[in-house]
N, CA, C, O and CB atoms as a CASP TS submission, in Angstrom:
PFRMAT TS
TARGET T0000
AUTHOR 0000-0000-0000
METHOD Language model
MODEL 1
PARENT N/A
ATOM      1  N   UNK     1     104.969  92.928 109.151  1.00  0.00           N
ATOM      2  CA  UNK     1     105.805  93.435 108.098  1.00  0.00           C
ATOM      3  C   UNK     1     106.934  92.468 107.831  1.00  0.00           C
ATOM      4  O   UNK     1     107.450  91.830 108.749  1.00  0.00           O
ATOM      5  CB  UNK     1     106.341  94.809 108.448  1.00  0.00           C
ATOM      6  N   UNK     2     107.345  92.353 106.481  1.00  0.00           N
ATOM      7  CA  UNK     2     108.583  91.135 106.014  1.00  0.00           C
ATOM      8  C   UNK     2     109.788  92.083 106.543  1.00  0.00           C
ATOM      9  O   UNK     2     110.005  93.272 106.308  1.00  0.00           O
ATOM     10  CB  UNK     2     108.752  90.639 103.923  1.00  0.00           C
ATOM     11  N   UNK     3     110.405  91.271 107.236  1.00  0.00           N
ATOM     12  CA  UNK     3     112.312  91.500 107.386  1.00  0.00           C
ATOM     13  C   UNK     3     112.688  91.346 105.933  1.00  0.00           C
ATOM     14  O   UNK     3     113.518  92.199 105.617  1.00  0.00           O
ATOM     15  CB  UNK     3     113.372  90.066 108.478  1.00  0.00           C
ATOM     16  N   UNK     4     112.425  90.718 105.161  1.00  0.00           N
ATOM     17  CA  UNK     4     113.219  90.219 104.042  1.00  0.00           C
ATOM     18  C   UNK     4     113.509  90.948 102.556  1.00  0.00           C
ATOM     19  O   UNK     4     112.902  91.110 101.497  1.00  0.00           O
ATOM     20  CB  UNK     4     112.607  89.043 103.788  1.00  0.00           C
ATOM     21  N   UNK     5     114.645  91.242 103.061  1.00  0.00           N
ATOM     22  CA  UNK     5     115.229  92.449 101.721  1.00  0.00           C
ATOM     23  C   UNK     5     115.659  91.861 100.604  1.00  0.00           C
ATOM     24  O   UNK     5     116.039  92.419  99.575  1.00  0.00           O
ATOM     25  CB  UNK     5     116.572  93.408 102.066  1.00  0.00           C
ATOM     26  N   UNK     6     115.587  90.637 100.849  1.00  0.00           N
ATOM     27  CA  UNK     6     115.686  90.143  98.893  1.00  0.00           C
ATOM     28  C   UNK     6     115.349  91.041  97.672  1.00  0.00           C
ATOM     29  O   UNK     6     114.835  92.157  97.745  1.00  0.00           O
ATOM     30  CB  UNK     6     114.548  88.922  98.488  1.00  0.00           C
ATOM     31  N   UNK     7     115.683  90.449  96.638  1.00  0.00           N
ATOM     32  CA  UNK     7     114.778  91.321  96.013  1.00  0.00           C
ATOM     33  C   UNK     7     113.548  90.731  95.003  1.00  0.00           C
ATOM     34  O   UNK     7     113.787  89.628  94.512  1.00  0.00           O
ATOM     35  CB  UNK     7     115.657  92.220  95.267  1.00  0.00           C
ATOM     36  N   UNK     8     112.493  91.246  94.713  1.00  0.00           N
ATOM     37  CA  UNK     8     111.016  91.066  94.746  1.00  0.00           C
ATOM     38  C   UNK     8     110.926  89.544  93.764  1.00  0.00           C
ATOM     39  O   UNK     8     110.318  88.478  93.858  1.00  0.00           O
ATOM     40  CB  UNK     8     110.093  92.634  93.995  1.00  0.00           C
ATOM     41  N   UNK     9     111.659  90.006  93.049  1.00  0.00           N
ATOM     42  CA  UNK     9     111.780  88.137  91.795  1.00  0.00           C
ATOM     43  C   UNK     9     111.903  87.261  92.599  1.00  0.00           C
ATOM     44  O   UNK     9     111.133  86.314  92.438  1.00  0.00           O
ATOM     45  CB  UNK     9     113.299  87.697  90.575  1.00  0.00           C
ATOM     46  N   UNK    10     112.781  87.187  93.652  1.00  0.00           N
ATOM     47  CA  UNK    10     113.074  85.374  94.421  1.00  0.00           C
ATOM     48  C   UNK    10     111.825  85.486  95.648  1.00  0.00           C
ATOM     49  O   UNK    10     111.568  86.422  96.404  1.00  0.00           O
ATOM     50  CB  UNK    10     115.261  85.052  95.494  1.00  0.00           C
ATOM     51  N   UNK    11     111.294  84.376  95.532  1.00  0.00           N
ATOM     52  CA  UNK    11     110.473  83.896  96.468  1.00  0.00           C
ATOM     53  C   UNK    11     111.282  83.682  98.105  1.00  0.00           C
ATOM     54  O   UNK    11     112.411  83.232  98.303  1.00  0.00           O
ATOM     55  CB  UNK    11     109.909  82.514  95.785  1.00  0.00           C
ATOM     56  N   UNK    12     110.645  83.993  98.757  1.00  0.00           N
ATOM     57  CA  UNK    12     111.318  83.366 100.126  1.00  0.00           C
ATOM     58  C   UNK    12     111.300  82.371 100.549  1.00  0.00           C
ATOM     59  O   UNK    12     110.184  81.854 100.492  1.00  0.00           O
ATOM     60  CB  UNK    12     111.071  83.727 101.071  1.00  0.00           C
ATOM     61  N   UNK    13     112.422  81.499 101.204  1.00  0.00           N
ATOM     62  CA  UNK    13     112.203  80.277 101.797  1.00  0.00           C
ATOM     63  C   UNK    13     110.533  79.877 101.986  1.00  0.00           C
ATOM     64  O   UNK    13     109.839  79.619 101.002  1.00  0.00           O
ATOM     65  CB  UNK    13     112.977  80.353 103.170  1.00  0.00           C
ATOM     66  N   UNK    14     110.107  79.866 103.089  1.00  0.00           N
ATOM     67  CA  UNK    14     109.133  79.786 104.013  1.00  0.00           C
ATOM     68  C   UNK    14     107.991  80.373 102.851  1.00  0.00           C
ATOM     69  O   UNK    14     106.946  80.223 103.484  1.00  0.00           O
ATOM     70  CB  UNK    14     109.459  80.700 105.552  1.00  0.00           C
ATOM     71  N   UNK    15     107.609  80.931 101.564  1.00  0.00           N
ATOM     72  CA  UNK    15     106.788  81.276 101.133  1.00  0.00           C
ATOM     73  C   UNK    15     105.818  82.390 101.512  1.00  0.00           C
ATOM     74  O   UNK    15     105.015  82.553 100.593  1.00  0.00           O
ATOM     75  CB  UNK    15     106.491  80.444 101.021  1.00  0.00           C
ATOM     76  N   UNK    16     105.634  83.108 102.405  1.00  0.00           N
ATOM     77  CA  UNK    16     105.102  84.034 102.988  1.00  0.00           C
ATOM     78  C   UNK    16     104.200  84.744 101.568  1.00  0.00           C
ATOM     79  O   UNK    16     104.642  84.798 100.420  1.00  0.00           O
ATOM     80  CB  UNK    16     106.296  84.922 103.820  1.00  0.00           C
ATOM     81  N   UNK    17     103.127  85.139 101.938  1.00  0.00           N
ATOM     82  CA  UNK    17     102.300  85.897 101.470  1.00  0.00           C
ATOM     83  C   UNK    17     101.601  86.498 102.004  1.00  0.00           C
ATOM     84  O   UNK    17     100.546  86.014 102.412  1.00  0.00           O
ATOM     85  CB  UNK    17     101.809  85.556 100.897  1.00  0.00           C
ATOM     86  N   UNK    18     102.056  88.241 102.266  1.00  0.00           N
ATOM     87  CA  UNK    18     100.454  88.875 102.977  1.00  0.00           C
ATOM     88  C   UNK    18      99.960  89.761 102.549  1.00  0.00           C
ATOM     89  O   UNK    18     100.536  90.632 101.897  1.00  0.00           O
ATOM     90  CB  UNK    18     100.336  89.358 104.256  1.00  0.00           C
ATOM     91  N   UNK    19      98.914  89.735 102.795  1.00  0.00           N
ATOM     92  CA  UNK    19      97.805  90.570 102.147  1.00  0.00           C
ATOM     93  C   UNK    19      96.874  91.492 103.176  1.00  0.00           C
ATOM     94  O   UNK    19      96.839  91.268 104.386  1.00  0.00           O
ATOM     95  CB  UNK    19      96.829  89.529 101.365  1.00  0.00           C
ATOM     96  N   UNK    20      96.053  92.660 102.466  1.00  0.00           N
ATOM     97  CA  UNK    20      95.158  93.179 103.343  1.00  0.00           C
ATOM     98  C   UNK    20      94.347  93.730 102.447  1.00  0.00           C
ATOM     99  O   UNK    20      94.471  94.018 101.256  1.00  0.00           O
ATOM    100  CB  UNK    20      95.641  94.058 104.369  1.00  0.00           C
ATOM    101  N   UNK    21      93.018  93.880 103.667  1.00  0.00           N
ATOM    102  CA  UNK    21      91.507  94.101 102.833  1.00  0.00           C
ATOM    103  C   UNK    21      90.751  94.642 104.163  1.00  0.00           C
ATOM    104  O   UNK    21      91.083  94.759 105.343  1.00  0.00           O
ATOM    105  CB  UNK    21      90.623  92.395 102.019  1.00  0.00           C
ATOM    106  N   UNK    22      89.806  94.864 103.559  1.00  0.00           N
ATOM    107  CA  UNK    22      88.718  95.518 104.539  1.00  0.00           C
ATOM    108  C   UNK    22      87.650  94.451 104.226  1.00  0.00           C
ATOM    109  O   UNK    22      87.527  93.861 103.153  1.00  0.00           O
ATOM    110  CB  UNK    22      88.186  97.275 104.182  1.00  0.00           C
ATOM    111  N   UNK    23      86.913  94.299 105.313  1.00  0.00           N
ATOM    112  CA  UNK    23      86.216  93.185 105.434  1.00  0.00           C
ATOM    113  C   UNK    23      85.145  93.711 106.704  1.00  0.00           C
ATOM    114  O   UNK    23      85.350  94.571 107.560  1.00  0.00           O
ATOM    115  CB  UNK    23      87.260  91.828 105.725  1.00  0.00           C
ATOM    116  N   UNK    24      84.052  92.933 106.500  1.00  0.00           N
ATOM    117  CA  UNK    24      82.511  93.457 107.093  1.00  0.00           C
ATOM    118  C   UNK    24      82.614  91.807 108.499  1.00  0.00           C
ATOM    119  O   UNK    24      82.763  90.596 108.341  1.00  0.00           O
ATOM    120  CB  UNK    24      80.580  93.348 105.221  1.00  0.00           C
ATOM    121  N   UNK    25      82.487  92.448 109.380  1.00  0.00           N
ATOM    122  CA  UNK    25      82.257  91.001 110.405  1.00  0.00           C
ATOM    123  C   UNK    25      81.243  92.243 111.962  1.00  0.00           C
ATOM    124  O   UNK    25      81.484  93.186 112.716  1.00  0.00           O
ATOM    125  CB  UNK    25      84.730  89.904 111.166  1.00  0.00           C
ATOM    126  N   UNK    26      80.233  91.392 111.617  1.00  0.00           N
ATOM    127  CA  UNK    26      78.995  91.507 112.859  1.00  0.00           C
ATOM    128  C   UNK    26      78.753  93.329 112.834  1.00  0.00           C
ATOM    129  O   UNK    26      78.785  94.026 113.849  1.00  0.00           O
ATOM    130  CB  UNK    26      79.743  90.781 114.878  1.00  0.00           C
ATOM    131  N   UNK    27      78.521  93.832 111.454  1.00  0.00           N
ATOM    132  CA  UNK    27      78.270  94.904 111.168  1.00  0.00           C
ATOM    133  C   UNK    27      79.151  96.031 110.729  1.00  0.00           C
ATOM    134  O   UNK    27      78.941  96.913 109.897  1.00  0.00           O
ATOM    135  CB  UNK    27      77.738  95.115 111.958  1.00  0.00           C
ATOM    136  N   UNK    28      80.359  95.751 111.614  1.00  0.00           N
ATOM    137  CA  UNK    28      81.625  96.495 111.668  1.00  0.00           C
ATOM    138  C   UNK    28      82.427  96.381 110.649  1.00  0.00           C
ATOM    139  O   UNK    28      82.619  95.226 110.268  1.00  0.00           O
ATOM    140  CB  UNK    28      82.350  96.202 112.683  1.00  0.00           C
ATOM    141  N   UNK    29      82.960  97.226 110.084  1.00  0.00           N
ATOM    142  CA  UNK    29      83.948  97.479 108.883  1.00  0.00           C
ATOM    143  C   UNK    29      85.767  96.913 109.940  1.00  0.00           C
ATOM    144  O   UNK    29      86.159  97.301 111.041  1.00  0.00           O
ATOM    145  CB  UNK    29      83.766  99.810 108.224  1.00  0.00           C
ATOM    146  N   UNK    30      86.351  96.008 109.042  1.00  0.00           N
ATOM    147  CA  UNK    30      87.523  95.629 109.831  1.00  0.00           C
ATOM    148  C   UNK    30      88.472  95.629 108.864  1.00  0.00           C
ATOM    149  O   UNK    30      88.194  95.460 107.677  1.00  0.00           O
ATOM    150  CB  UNK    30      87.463  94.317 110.592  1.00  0.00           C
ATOM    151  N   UNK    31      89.823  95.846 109.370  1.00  0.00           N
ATOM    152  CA  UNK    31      91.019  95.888 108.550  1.00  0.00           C
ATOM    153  C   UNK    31      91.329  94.368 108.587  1.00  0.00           C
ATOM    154  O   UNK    31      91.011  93.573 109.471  1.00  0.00           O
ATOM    155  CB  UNK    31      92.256  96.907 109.131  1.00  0.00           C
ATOM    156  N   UNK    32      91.905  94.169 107.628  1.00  0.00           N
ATOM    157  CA  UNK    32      92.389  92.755 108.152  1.00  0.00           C
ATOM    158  C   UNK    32      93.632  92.425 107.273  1.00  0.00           C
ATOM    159  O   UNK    32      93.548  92.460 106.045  1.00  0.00           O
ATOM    160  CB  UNK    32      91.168  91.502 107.994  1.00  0.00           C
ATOM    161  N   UNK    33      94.989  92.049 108.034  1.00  0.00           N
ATOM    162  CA  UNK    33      96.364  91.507 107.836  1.00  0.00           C
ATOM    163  C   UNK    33      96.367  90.202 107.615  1.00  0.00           C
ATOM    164  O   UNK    33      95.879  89.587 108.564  1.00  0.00           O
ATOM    165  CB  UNK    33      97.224  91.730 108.889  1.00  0.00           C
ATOM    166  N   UNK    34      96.790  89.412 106.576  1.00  0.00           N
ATOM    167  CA  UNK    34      96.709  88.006 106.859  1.00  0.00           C
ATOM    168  C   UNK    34      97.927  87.520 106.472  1.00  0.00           C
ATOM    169  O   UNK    34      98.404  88.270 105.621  1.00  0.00           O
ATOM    170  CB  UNK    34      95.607  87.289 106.206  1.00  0.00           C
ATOM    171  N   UNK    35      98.889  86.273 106.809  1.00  0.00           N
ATOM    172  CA  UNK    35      99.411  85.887 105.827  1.00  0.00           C
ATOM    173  C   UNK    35      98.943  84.562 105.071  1.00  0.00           C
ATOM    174  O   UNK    35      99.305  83.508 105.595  1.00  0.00           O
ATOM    175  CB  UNK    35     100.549  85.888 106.184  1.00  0.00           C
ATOM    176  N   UNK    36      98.111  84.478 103.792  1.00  0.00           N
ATOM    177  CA  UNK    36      97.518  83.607 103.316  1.00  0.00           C
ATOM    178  C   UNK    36      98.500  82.185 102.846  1.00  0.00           C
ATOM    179  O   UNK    36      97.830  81.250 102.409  1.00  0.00           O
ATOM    180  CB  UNK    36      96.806  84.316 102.310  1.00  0.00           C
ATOM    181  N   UNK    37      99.664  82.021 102.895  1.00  0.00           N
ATOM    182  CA  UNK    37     100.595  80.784 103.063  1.00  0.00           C
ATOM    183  C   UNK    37     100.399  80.393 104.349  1.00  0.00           C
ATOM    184  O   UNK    37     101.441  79.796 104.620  1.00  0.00           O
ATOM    185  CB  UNK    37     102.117  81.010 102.816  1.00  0.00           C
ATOM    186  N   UNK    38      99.693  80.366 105.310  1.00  0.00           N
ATOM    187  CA  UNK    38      99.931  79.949 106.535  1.00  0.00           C
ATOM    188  C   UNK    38      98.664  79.605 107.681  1.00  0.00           C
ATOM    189  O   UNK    38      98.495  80.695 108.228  1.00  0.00           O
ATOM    190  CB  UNK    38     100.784  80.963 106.967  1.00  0.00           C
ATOM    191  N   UNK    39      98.074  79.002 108.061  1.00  0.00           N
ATOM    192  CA  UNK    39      96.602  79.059 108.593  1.00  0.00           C
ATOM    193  C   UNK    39      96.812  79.502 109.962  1.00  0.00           C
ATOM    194  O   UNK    39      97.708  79.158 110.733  1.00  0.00           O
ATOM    195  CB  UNK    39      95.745  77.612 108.541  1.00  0.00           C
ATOM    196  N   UNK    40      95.633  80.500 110.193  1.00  0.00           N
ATOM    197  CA  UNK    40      95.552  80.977 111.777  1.00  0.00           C
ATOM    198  C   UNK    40      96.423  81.903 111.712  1.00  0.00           C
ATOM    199  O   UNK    40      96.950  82.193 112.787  1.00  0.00           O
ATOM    200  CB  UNK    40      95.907  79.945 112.999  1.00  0.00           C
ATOM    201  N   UNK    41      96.936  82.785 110.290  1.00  0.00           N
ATOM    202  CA  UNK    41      97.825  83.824 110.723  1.00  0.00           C
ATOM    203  C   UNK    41      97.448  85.045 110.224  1.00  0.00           C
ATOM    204  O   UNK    41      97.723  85.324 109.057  1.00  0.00           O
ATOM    205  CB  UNK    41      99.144  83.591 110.378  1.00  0.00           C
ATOM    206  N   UNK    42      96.709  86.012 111.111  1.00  0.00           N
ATOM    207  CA  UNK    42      96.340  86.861 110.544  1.00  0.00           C
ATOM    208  C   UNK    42      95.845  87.849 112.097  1.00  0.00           C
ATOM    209  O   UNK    42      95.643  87.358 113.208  1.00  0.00           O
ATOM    210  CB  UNK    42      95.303  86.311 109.350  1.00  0.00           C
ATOM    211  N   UNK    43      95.745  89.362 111.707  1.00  0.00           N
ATOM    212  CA  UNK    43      95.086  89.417 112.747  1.00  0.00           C
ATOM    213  C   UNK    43      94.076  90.861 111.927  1.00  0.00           C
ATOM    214  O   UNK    43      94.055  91.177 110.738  1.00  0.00           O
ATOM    215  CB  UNK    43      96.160  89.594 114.302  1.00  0.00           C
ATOM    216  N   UNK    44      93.498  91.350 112.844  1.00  0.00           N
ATOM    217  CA  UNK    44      91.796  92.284 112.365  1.00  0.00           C
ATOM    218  C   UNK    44      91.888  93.578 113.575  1.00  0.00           C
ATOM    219  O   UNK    44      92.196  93.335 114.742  1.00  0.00           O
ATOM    220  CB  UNK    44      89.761  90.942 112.772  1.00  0.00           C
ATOM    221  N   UNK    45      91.598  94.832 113.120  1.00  0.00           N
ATOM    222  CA  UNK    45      91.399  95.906 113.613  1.00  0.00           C
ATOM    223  C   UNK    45      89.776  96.828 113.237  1.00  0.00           C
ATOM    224  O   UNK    45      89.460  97.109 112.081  1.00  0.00           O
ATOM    225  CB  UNK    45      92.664  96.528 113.187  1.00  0.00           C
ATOM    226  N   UNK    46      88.998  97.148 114.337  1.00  0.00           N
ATOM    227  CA  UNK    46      88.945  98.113 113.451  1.00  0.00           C
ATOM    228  C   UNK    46      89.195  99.184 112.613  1.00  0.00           C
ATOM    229  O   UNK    46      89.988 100.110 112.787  1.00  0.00           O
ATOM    230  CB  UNK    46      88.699  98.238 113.575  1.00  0.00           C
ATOM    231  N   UNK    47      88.141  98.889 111.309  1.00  0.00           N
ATOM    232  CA  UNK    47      89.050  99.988 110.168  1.00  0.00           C
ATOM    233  C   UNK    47      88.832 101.453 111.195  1.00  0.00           C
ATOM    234  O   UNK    47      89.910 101.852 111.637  1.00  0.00           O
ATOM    235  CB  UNK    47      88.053 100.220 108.049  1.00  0.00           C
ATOM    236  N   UNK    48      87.871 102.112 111.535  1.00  0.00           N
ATOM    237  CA  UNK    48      88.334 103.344 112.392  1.00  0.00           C
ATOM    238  C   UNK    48      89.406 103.363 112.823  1.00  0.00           C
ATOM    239  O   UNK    48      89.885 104.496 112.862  1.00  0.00           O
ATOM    240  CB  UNK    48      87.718 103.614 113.412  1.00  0.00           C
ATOM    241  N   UNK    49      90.324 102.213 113.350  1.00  0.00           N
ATOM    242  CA  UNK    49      91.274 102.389 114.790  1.00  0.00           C
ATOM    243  C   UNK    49      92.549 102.144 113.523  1.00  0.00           C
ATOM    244  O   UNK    49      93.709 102.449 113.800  1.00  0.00           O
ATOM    245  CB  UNK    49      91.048 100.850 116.558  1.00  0.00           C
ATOM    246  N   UNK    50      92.274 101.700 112.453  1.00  0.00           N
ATOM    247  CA  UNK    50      93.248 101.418 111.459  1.00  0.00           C
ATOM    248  C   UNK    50      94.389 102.842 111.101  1.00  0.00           C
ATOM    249  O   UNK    50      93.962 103.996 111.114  1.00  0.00           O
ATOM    250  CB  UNK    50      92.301 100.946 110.092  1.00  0.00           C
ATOM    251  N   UNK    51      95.719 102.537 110.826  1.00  0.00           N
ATOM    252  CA  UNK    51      96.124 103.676 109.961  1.00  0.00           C
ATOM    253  C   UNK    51      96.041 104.105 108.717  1.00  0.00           C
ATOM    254  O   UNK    51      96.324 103.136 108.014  1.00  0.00           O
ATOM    255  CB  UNK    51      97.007 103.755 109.987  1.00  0.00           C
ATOM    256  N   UNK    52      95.784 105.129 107.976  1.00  0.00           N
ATOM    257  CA  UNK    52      95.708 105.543 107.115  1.00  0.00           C
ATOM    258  C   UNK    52      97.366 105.331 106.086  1.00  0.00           C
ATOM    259  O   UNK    52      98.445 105.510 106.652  1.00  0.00           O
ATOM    260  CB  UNK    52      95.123 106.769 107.573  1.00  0.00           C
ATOM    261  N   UNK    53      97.312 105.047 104.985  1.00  0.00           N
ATOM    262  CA  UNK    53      99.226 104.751 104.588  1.00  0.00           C
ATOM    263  C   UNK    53      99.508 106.056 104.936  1.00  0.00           C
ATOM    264  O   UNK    53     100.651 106.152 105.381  1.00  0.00           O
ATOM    265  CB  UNK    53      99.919 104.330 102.669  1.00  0.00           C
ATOM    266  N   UNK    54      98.957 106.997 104.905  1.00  0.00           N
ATOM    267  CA  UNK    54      99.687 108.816 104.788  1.00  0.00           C
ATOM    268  C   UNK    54     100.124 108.782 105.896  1.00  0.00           C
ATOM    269  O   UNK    54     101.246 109.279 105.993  1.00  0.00           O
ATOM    270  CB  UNK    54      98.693 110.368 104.600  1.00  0.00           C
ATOM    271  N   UNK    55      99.528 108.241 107.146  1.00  0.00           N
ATOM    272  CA  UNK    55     100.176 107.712 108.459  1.00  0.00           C
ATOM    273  C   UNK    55     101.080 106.823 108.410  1.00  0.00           C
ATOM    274  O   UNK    55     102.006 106.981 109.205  1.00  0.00           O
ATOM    275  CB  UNK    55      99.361 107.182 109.288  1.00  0.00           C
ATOM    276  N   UNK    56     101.119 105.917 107.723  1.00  0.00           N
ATOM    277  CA  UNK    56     102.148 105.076 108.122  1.00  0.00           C
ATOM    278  C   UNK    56     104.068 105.763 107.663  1.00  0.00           C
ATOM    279  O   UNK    56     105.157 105.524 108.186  1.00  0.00           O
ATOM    280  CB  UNK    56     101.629 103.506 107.244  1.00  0.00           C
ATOM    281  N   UNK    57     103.757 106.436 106.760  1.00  0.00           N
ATOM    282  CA  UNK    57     104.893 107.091 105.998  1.00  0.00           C
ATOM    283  C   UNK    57     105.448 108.186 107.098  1.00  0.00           C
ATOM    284  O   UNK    57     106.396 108.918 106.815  1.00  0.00           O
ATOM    285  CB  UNK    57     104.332 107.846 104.458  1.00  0.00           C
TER
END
C-alpha cells in the first residue's frame, strides 16, 4: 500500500505504479500485487486465501 498522501495529479518522486489482477499460474487462480515501475516487485496469493475489498474496509 502507498504512504503517499499527495494528491492524485502529482506523480511521485520514485514513480511507483501498482496494480492488481488475477492471474492463472500451474492451474491455480492467483491474486497478484505488482508494482509495474520496478522489476522483481510484486508478490502472488492465492485468490482463495485473497481478501475480498468488503474485507478489506
Amino acid at each position: 500500500m502507498s504512504t503517499d498522501v499527495r494528491s492524485v495529479e502529482q506523480r511521485s518522486v520514485d514513480e511507483r505504479e501498482v496494480v492488481a489482477a488475477v492471474d492463472e499460474a500451474d492451474g491455480t487462480a492467483r491474486f497478484v500485487v505488482a508494482d509495474i515501475a520496478r522489476d522483481e516487485s510484486w508478490l502472488s496469493a492465492p485468490e482463495s486465501d485473497a481478501c475480498s475489498l468488503d474485507e478489506w474496509r
